[in-house]
PyMOL Python script that loads the backbone (N, CA, C, O; Angstrom):
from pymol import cmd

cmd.read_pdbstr("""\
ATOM      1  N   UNK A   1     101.895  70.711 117.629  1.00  0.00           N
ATOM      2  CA  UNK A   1     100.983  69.960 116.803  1.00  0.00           C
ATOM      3  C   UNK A   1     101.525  69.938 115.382  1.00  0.00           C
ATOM      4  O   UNK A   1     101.690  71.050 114.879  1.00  0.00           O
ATOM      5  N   UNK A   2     101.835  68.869 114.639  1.00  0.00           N
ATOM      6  CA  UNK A   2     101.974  68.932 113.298  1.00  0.00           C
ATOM      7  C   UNK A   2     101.391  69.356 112.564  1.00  0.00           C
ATOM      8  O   UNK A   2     100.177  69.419 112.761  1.00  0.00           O
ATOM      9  N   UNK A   3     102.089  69.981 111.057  1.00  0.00           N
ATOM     10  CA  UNK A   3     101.327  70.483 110.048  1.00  0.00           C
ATOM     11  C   UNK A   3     101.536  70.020 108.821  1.00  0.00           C
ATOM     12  O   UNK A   3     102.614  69.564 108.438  1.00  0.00           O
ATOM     13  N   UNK A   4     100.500  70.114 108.135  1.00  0.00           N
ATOM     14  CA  UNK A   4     101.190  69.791 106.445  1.00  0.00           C
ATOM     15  C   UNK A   4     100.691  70.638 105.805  1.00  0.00           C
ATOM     16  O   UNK A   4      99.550  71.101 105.824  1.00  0.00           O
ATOM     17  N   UNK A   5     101.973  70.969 104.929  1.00  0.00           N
ATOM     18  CA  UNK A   5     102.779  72.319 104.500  1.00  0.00           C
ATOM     19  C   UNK A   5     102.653  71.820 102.890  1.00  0.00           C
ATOM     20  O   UNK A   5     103.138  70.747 102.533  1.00  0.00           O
ATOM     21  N   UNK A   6     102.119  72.501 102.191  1.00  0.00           N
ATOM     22  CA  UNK A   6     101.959  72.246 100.723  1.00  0.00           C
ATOM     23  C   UNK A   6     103.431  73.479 100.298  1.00  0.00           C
ATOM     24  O   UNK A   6     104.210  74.109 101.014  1.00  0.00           O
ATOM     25  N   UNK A   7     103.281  73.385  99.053  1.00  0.00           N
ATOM     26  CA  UNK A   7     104.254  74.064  98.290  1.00  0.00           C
ATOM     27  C   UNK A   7     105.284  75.188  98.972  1.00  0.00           C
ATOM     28  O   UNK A   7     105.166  74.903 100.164  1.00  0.00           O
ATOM     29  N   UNK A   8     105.841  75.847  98.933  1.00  0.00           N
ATOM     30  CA  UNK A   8     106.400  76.928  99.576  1.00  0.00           C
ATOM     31  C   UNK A   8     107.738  77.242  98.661  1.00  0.00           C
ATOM     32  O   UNK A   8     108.618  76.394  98.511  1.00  0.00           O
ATOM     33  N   UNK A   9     107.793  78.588  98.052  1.00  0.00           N
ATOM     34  CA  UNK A   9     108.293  78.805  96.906  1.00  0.00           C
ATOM     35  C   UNK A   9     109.654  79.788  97.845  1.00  0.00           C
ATOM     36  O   UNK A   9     109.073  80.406  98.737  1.00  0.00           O
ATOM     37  N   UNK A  10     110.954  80.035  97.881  1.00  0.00           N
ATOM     38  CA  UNK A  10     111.724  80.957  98.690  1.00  0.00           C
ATOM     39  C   UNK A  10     112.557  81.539  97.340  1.00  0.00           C
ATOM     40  O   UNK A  10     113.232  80.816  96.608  1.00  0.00           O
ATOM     41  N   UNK A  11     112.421  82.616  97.207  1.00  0.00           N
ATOM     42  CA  UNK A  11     113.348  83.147  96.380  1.00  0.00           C
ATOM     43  C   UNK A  11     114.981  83.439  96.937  1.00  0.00           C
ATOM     44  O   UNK A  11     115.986  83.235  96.256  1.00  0.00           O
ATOM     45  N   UNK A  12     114.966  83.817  97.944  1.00  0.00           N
ATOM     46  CA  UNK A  12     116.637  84.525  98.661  1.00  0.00           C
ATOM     47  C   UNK A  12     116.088  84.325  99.812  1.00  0.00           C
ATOM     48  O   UNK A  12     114.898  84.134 100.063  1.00  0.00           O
ATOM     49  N   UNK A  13     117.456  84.397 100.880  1.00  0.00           N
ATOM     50  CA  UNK A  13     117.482  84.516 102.046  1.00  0.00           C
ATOM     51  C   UNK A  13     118.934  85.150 102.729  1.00  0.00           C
ATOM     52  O   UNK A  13     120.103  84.808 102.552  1.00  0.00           O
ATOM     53  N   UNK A  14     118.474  85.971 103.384  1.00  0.00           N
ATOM     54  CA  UNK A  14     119.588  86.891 104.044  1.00  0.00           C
ATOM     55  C   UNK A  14     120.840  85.958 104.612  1.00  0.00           C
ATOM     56  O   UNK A  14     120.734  84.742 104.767  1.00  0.00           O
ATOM     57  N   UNK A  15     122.040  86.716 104.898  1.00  0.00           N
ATOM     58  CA  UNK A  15     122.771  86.110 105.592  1.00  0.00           C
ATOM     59  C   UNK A  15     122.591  85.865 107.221  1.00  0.00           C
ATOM     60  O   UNK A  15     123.465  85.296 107.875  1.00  0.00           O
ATOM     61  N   UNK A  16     121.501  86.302 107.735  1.00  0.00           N
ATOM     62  CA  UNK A  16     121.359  85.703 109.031  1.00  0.00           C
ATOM     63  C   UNK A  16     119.692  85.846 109.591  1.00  0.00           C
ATOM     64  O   UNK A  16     119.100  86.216 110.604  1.00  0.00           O
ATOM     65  N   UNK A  17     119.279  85.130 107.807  1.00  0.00           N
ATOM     66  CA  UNK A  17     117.697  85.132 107.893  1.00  0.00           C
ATOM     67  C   UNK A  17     117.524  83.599 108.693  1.00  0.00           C
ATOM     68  O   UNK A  17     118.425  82.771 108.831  1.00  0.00           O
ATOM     69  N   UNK A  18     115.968  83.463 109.220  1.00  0.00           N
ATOM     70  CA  UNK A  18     115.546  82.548 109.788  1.00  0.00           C
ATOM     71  C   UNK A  18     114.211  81.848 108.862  1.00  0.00           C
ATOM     72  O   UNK A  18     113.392  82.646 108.407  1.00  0.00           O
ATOM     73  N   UNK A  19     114.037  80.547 108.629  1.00  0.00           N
ATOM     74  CA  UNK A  19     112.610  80.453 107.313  1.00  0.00           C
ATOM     75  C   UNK A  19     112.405  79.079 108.090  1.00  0.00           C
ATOM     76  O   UNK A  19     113.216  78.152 108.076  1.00  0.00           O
ATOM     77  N   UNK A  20     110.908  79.099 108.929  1.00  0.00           N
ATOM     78  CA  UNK A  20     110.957  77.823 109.395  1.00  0.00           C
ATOM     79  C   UNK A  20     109.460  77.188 109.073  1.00  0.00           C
ATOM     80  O   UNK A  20     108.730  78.162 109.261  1.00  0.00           O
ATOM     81  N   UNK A  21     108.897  76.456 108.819  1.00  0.00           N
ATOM     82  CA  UNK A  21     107.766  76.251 108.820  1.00  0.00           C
ATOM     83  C   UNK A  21     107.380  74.741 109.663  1.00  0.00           C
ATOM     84  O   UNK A  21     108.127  73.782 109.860  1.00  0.00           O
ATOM     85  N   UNK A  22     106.062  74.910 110.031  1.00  0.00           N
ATOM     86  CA  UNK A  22     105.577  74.097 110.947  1.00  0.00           C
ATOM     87  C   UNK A  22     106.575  74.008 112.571  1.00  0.00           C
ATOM     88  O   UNK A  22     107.200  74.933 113.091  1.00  0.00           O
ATOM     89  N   UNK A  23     106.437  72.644 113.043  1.00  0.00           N
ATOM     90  CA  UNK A  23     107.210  72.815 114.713  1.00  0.00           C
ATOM     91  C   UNK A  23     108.617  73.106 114.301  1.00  0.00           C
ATOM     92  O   UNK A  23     109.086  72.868 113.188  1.00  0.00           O
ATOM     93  N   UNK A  24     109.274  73.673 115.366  1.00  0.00           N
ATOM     94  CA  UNK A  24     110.548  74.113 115.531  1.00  0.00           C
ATOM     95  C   UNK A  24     111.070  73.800 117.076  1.00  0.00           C
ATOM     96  O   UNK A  24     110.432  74.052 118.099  1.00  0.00           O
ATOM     97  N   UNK A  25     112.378  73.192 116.999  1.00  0.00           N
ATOM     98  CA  UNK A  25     112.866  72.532 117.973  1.00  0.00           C
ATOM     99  C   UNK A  25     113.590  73.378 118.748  1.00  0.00           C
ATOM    100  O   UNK A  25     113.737  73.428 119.969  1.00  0.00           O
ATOM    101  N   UNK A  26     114.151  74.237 117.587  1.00  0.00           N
ATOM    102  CA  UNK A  26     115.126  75.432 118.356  1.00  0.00           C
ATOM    103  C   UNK A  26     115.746  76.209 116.936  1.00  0.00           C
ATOM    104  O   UNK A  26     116.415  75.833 115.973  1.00  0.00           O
ATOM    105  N   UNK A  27     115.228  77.301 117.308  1.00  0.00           N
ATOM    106  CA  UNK A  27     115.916  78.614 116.352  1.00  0.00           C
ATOM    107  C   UNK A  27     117.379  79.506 116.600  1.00  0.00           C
ATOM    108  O   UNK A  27     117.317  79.737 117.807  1.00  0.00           O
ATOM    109  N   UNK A  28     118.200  79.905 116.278  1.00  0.00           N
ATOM    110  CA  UNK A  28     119.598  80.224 117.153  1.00  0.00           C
ATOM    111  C   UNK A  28     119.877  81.196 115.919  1.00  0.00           C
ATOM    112  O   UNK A  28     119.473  80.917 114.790  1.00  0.00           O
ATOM    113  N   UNK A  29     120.745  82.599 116.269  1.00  0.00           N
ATOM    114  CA  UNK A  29     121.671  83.388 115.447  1.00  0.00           C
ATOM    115  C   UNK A  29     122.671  82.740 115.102  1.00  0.00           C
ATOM    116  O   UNK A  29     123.179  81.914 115.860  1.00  0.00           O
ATOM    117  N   UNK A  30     123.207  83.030 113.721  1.00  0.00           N
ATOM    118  CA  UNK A  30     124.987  82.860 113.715  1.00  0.00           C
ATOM    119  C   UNK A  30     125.181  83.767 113.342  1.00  0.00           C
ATOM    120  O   UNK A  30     126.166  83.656 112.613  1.00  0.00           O
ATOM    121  N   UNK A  31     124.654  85.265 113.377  1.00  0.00           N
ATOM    122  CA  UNK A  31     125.300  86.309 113.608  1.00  0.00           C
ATOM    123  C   UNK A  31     124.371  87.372 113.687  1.00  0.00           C
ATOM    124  O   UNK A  31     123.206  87.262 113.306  1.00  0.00           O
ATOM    125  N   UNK A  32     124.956  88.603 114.268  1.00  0.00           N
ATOM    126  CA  UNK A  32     124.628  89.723 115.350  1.00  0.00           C
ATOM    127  C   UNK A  32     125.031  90.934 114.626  1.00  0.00           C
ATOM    128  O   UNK A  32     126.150  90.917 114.115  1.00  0.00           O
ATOM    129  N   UNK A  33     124.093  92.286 114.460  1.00  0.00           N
ATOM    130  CA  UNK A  33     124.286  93.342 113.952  1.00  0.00           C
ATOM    131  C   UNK A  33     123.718  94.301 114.790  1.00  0.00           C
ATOM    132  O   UNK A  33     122.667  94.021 115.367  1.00  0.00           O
ATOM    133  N   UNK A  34     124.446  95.799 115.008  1.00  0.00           N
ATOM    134  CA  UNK A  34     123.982  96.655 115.918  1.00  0.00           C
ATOM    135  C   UNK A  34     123.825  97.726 114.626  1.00  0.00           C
ATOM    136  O   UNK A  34     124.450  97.754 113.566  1.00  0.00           O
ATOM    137  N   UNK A  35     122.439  98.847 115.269  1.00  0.00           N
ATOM    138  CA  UNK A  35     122.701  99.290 113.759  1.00  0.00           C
ATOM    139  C   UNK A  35     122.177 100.681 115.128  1.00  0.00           C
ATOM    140  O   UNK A  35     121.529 100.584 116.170  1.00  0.00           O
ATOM    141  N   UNK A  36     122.865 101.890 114.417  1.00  0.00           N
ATOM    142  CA  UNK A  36     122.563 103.002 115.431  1.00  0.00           C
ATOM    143  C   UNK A  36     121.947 103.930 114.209  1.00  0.00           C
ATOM    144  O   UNK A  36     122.408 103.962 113.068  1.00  0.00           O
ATOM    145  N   UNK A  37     120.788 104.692 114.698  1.00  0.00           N
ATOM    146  CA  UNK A  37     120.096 105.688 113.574  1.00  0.00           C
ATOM    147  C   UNK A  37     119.486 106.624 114.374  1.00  0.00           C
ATOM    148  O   UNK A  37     118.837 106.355 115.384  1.00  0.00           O
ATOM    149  N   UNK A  38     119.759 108.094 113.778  1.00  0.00           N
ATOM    150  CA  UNK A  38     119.208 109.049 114.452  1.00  0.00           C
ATOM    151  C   UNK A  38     117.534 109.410 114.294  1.00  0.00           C
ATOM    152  O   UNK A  38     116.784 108.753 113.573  1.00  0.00           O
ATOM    153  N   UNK A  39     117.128 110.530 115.075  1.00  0.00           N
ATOM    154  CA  UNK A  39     115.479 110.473 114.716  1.00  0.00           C
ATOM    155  C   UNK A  39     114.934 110.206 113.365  1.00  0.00           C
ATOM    156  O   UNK A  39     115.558 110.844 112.518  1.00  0.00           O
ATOM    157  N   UNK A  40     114.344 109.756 113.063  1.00  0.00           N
ATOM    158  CA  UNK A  40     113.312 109.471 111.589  1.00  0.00           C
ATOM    159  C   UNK A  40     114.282 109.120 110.856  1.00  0.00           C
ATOM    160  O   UNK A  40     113.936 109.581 109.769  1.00  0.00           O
ATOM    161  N   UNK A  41     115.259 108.621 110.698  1.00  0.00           N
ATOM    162  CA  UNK A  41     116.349 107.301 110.152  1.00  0.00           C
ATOM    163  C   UNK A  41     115.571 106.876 108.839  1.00  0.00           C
ATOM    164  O   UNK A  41     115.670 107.089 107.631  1.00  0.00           O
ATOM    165  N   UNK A  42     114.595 106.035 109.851  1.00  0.00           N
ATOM    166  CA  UNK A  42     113.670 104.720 109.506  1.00  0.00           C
ATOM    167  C   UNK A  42     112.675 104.891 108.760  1.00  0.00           C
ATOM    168  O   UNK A  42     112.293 103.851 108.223  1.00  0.00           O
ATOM    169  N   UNK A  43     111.853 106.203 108.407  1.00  0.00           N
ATOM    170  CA  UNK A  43     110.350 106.257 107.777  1.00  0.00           C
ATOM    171  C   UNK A  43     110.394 106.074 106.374  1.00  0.00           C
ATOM    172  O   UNK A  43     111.454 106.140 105.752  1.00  0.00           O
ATOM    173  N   UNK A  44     109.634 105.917 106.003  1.00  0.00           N
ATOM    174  CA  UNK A  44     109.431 105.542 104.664  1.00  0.00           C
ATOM    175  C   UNK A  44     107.831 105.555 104.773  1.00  0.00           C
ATOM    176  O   UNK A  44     107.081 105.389 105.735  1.00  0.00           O
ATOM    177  N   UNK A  45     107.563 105.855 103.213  1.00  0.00           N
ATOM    178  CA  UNK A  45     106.189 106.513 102.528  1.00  0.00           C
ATOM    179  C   UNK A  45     106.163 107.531 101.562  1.00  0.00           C
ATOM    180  O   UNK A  45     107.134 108.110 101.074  1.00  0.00           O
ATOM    181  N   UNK A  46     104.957 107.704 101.324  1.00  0.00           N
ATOM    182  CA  UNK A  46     104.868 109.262 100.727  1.00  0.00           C
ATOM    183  C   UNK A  46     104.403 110.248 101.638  1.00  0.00           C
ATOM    184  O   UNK A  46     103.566 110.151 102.536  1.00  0.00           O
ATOM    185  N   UNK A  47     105.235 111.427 101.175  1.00  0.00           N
ATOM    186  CA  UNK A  47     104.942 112.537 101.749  1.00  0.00           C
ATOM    187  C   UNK A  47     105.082 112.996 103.031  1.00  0.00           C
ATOM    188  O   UNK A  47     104.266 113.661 103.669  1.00  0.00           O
ATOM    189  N   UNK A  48     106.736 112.399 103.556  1.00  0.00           N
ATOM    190  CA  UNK A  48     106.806 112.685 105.574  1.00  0.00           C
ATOM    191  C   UNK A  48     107.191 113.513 105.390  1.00  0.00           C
ATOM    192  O   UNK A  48     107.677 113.875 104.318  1.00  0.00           O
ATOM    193  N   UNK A  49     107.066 114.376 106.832  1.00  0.00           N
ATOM    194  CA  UNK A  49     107.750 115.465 106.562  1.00  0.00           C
ATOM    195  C   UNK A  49     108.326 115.153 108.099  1.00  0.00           C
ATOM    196  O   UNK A  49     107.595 114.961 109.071  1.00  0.00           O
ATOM    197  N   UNK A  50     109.503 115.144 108.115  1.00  0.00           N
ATOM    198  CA  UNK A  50     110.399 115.498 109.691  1.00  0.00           C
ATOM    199  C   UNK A  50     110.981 116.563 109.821  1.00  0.00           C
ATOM    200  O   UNK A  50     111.451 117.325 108.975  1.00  0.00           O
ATOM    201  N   UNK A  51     110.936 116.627 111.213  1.00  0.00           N
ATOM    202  CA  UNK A  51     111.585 118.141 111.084  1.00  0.00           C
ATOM    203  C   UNK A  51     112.192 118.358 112.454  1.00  0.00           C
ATOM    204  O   UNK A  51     111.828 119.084 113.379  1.00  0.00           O
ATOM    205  N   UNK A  52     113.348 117.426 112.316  1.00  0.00           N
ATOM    206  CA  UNK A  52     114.135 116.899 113.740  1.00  0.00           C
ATOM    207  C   UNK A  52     115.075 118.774 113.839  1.00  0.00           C
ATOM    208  O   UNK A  52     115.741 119.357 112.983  1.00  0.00           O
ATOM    209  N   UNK A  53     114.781 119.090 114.928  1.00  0.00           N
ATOM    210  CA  UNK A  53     115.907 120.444 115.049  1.00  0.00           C
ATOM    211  C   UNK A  53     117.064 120.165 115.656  1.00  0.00           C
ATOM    212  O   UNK A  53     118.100 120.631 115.179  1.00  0.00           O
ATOM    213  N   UNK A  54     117.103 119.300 116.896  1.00  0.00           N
ATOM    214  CA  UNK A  54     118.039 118.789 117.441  1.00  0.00           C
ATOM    215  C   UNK A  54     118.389 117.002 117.708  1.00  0.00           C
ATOM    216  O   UNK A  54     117.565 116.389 118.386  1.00  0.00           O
ATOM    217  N   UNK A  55     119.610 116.238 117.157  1.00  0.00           N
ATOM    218  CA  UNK A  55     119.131 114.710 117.166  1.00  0.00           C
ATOM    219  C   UNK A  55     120.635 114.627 117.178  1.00  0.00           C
ATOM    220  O   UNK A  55     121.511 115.061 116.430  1.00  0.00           O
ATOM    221  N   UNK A  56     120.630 113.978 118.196  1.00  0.00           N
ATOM    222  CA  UNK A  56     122.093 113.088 118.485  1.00  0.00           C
ATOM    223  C   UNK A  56     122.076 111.703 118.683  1.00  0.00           C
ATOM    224  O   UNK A  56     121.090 111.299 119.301  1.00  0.00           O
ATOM    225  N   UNK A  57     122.893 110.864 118.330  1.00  0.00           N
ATOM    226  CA  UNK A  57     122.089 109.716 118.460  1.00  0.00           C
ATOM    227  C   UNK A  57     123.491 108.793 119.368  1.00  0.00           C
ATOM    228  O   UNK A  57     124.582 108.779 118.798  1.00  0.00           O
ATOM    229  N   UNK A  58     123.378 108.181 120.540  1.00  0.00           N
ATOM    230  CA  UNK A  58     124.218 108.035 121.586  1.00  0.00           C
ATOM    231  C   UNK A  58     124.966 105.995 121.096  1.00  0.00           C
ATOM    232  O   UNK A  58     124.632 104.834 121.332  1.00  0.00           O
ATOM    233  N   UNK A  59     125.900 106.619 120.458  1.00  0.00           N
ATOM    234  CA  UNK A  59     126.448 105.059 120.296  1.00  0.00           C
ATOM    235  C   UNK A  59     127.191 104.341 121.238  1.00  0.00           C
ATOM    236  O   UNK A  59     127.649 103.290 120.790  1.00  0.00           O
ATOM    237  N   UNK A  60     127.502 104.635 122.630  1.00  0.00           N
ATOM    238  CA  UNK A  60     128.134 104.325 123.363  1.00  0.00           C
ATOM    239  C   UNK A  60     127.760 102.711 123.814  1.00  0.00           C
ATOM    240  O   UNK A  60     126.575 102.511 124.079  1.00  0.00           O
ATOM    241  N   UNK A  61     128.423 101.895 123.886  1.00  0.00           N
ATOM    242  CA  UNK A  61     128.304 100.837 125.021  1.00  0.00           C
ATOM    243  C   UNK A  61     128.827 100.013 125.640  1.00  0.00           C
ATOM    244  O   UNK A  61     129.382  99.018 125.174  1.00  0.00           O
ATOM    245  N   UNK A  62     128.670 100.466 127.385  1.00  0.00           N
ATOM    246  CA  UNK A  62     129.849 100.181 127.888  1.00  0.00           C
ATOM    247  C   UNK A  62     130.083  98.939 128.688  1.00  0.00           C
ATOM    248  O   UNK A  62     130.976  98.801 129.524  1.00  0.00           O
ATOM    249  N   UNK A  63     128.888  97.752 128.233  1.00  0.00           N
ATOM    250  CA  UNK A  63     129.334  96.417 128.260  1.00  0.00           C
ATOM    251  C   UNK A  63     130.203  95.912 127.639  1.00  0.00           C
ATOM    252  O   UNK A  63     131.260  95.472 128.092  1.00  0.00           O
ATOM    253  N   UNK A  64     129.704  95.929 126.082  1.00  0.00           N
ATOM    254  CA  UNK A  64     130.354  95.627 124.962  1.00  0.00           C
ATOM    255  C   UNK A  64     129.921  94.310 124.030  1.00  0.00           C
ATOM    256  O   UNK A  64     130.204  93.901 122.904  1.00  0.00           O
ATOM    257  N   UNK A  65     129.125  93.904 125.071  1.00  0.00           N
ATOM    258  CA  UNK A  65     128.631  92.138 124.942  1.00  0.00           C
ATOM    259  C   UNK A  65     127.194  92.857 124.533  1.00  0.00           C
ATOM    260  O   UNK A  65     127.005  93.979 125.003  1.00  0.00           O
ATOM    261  N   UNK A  66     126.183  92.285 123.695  1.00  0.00           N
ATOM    262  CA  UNK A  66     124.929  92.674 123.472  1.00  0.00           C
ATOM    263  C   UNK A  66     124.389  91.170 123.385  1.00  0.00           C
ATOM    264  O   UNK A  66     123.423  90.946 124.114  1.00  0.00           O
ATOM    265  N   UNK A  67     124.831  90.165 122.655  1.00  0.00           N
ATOM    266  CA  UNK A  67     124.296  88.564 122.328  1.00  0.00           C
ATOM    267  C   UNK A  67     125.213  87.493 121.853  1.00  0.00           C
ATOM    268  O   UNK A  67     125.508  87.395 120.662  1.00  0.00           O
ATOM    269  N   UNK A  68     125.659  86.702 122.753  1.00  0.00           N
ATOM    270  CA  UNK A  68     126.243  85.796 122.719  1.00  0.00           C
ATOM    271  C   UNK A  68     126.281  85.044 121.891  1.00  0.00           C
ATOM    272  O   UNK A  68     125.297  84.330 122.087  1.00  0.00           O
ATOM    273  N   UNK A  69     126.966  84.579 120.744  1.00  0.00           N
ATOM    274  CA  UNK A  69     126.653  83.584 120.051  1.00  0.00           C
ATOM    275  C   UNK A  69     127.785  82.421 119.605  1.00  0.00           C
ATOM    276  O   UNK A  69     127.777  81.659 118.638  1.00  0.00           O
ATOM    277  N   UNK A  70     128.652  82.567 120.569  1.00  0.00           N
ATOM    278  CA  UNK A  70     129.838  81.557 120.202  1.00  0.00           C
ATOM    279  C   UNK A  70     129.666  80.014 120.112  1.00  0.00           C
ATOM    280  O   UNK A  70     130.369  79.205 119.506  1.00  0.00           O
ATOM    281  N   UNK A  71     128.359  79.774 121.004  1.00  0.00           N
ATOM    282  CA  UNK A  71     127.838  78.657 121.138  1.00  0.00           C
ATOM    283  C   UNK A  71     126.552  78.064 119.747  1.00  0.00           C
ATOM    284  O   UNK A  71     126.108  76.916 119.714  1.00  0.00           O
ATOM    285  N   UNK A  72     126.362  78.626 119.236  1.00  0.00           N
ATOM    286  CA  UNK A  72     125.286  78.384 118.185  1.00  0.00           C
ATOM    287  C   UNK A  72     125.527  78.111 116.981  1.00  0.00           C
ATOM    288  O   UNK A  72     125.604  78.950 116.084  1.00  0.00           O
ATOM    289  N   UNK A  73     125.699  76.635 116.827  1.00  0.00           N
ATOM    290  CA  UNK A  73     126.057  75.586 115.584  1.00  0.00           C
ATOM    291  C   UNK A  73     125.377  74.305 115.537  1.00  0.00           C
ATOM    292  O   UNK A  73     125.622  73.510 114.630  1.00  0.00           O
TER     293      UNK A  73
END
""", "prot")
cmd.dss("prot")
cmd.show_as("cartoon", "prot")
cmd.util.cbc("prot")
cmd.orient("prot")
C-alpha cells in the first residue's frame, strides 16, 4: 500500500546500512561481516557486573561460505 512520507532528515549512513521508506521492491547486502565475541562482549549500561570464570569463544567455520553476495548490484 502506498505512503506519503513528509520530511525525513538522515544525518550518516554506514557502509552497509539499509534506509528505506514506504514499499520496497527488494533490499540486498553489498557486504558481509562476521564478528566473534566472548560472554558479555556486548552489555552496556550502568552498573553490570559479569563475572564470566570460564569463556572461550569458538571461531571455527568449517563451511566457510556464511552469505552469498556476488550477485547483489
Amino acid at each position: 500500500m502506498p505512503a506519503i512520507v513528509g520530511v525525513a532528515q538522515v544525518i550518516t549512513l554506514g557502509n552497509s546500512s539499509v534506509f528505506h521508506i514506504g514499499d520496497v521492491y527488494k533490499i540486498m547486502p553489498f557486504a558481509t561481516a562476521k564478528t566473534f565475541s566472548g560472554a558479555g562482549s556486548f552489555n552496556t549500561g550502568d552498573q553490570i557486573d559479569v563475572q564470566n570464570r570460564l569463556s572461550s569463544t569458538n571461531v571455527t567455520d568449517p563451511d566457510n561460505i556464511d552469505q552469498n553476495i556476488s550477485l547483489n548490484m
